[in-house]
C-alpha positions as CSV (number, residue, x, y, z in Angstrom):
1,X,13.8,-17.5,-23.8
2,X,10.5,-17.6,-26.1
3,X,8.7,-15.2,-22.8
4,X,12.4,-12.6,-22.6
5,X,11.8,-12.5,-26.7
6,X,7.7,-11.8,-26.3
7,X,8.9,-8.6,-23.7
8,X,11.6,-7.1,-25.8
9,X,9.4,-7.2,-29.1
10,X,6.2,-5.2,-27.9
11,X,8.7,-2.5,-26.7
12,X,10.8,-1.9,-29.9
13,X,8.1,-2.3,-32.2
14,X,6.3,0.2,-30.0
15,X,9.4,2.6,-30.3
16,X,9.8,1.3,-34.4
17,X,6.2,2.8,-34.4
18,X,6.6,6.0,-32.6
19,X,9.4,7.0,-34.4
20,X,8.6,6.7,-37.8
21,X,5.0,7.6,-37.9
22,X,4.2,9.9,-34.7
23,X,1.6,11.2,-36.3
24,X,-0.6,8.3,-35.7
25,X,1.2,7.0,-32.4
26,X,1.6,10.3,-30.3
27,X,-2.0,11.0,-29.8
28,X,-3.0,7.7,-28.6
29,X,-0.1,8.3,-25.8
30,X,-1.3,11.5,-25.5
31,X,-4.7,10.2,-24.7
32,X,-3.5,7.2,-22.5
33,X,-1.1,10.2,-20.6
34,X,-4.0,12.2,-20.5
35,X,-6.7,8.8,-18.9
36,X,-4.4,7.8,-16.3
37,X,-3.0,11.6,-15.1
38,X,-6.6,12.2,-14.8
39,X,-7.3,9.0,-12.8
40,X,-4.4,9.9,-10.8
41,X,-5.6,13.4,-9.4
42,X,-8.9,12.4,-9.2
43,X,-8.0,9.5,-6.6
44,X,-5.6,12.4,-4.6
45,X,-8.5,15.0,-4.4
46,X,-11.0,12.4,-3.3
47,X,-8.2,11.9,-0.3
48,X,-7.8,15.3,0.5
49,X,-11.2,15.9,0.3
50,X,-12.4,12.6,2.6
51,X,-9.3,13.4,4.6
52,X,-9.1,17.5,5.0
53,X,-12.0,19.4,4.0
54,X,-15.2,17.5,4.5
55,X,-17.8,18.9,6.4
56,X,-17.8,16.6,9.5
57,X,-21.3,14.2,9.7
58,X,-23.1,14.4,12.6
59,X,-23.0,10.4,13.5
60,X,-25.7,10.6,16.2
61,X,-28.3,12.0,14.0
62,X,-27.5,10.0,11.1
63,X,-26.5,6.4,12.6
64,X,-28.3,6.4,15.7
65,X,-27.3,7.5,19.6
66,X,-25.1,4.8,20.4
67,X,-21.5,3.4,19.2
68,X,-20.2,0.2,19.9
69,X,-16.0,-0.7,20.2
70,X,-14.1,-3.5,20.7
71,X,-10.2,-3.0,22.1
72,X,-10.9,0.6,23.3
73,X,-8.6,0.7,26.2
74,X,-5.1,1.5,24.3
75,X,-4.0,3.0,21.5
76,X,-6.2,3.4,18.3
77,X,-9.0,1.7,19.9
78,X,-9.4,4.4,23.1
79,X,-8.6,7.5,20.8
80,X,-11.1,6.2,18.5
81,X,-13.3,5.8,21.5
82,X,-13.1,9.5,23.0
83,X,-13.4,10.7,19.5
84,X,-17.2,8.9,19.2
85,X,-18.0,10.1,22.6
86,X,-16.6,13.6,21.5
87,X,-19.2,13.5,18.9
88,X,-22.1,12.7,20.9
89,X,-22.6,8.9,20.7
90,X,-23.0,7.2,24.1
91,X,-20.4,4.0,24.3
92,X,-20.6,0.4,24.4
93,X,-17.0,-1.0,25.3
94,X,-15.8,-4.3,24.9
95,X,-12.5,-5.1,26.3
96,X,-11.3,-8.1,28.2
97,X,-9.7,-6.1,30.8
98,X,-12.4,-4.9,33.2
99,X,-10.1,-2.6,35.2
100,X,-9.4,-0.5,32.2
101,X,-12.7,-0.5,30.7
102,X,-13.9,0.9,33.7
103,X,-10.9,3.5,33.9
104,X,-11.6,4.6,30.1
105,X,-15.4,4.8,31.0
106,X,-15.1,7.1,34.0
107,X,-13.1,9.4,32.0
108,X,-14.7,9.5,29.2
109,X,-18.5,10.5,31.4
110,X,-16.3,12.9,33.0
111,X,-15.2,14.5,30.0
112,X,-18.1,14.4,27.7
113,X,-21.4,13.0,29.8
114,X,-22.1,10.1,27.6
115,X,-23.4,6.9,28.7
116,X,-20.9,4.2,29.0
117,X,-21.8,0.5,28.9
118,X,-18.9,-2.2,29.5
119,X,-19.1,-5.6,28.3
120,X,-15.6,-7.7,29.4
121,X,-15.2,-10.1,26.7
122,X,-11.6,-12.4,25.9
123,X,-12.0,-12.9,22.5
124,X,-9.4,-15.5,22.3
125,X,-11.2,-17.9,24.8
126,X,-14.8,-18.6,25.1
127,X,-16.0,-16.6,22.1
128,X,-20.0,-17.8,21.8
129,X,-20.1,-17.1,25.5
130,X,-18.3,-13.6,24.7
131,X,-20.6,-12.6,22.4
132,X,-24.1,-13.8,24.1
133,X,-22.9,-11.1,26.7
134,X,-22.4,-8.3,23.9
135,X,-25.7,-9.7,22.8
136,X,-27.4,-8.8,26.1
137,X,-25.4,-5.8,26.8
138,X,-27.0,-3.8,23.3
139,X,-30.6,-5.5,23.8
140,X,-32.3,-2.0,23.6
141,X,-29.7,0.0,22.2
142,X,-30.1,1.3,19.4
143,X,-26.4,1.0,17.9
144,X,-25.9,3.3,15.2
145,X,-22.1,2.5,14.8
146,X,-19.7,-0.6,15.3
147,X,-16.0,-0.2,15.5
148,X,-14.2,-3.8,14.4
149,X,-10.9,-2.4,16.6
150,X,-10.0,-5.8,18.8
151,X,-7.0,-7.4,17.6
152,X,-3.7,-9.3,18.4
153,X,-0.9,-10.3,16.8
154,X,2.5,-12.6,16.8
155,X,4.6,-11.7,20.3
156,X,7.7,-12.1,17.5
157,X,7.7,-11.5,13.9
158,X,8.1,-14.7,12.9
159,X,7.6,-16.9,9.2
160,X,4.7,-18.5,8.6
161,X,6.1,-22.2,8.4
162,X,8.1,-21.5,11.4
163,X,4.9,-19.8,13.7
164,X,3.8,-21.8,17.0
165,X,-0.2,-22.8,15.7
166,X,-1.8,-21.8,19.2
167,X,-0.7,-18.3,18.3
168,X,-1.6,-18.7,14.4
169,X,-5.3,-19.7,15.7
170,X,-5.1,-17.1,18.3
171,X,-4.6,-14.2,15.8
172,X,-7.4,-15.5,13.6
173,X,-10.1,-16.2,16.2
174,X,-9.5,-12.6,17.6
175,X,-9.1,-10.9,14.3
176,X,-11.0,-12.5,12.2
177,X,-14.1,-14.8,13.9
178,X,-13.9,-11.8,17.3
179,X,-14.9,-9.4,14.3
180,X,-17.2,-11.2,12.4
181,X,-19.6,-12.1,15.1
182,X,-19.7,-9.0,17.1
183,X,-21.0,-7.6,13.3
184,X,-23.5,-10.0,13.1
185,X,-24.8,-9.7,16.8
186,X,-24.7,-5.7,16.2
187,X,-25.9,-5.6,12.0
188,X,-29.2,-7.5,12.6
189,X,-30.5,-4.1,14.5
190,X,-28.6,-2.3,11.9
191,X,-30.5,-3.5,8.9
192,X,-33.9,-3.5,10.4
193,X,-33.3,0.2,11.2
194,X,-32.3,0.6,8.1
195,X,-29.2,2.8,8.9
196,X,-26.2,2.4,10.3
197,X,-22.0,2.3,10.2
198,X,-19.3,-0.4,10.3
199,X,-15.6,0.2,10.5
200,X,-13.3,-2.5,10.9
201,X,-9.7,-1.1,11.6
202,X,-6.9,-2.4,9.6
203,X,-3.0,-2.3,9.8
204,X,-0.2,-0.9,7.8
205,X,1.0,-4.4,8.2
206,X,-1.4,-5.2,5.3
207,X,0.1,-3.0,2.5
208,X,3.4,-1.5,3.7
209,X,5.2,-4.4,2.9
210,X,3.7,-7.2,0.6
211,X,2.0,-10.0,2.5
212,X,4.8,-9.0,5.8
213,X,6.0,-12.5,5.6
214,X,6.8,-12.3,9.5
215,X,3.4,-11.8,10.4
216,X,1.5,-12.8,7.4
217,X,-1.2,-14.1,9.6
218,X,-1.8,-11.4,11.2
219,X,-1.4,-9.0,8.0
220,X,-4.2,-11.4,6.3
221,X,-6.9,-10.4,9.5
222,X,-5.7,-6.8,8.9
223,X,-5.8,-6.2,5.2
């Protein structure tokens, strides 16, 4: 009662205010209007700048000549990949199918010329091992960009209390400790270069809905 009192006051003493002395009240709405309008189209041209009509960077000459990608061989992951090869960065692909990496890689020398590496990696078993063989696949390279894409999720929405653990612990070694350690094998070259790009790839699952209670786990690795 004492909180439902509290949030009916500060409005009708606000109103009590407004009405009978507007001269004092309208221009501080007026500046508040004015702060968070501004604020407003300022965050929607940044967007359709970032988004529409930036120049595009040239990633080669400012990262370096190579790019590597984890999960490249469906969806977001291999668009993401002919895009980078597109824009003249020879490829380092980690995938845990070797058939498709090598399927992807042919085309993608076919199409653009790059240089394609393949590393076959299952980040959901023997991770350490997994990523000893990224660590030997890049010694040389000079990787100017890493693409966090790898990443699994629930075979059923399902809630969080009622979620089998081998898949809760699956989710988060792929998504979250997969991730992290390819960025430290890659970042150490990264930061004694000086230069360099990391993008981990998210999910709507992470903001669509708040928390996606039937895959919370997985929304968590994804925010």
């Amino acid at each position: 009662m004492h909180l439902l009192l509290q949030l009916l006051f500060f409005p009708i003493v606000s109103l009590f205010f407004l009405l009978n002395r507007p001269s004092i009240f309208l221009p501080s709405l007026l500046i508040l209007g004015s702060f968070s309008l501004y604020k407003t189209l300022s965050s929607l041209l940044k967007w359709l700048w970032a988004a529409f009509l930036r120049p595009p960077k040239n990633l080669r000459r400012s990262y370096g000549p190579w790019a590597i990608i984890t999960g490249p061989t469906d969806g977001i992951g291999k668009a993401l990949a002919f895009e980078l090869a597109r824009n003249g960065l020879n490829l380092v692909m980690v995938g845990r199918n070797s058939l498709k990496l090598s399927e992807i890689s042919a085309q993608i020398e076919a199409t653009y010329g790059r240089v394609v590496k393949n590393v076959v990696v299952d980040f959901s078993a023997d991770l350490e091992a997994g990523l000893e063989r990224i660590r030997e696949g890049i010694k040389g390279l000079e990787i100017g960009v890493l693409v966090n894409n790898v990443g699994v999720t629930y075979p059923n929405p399902t809630f969080f209390d009622e979620a089998d653990p081998e898949v809760v612990e699956r989710v988060i070694r792929v998504n979250v400790e997969g991730s992290t350690g390819v960025t430290k094998v890659v970042m150490d070259g990264m930061v004694k270069r000086r230069r360099g790009a990391i993008v981990f790839v998210g999910s709507g699952a992470a903001s669509v809905a708040p928390s996606f209670p039937l895959v919370a786990v997985y929304a968590a690795s994804k925010a």
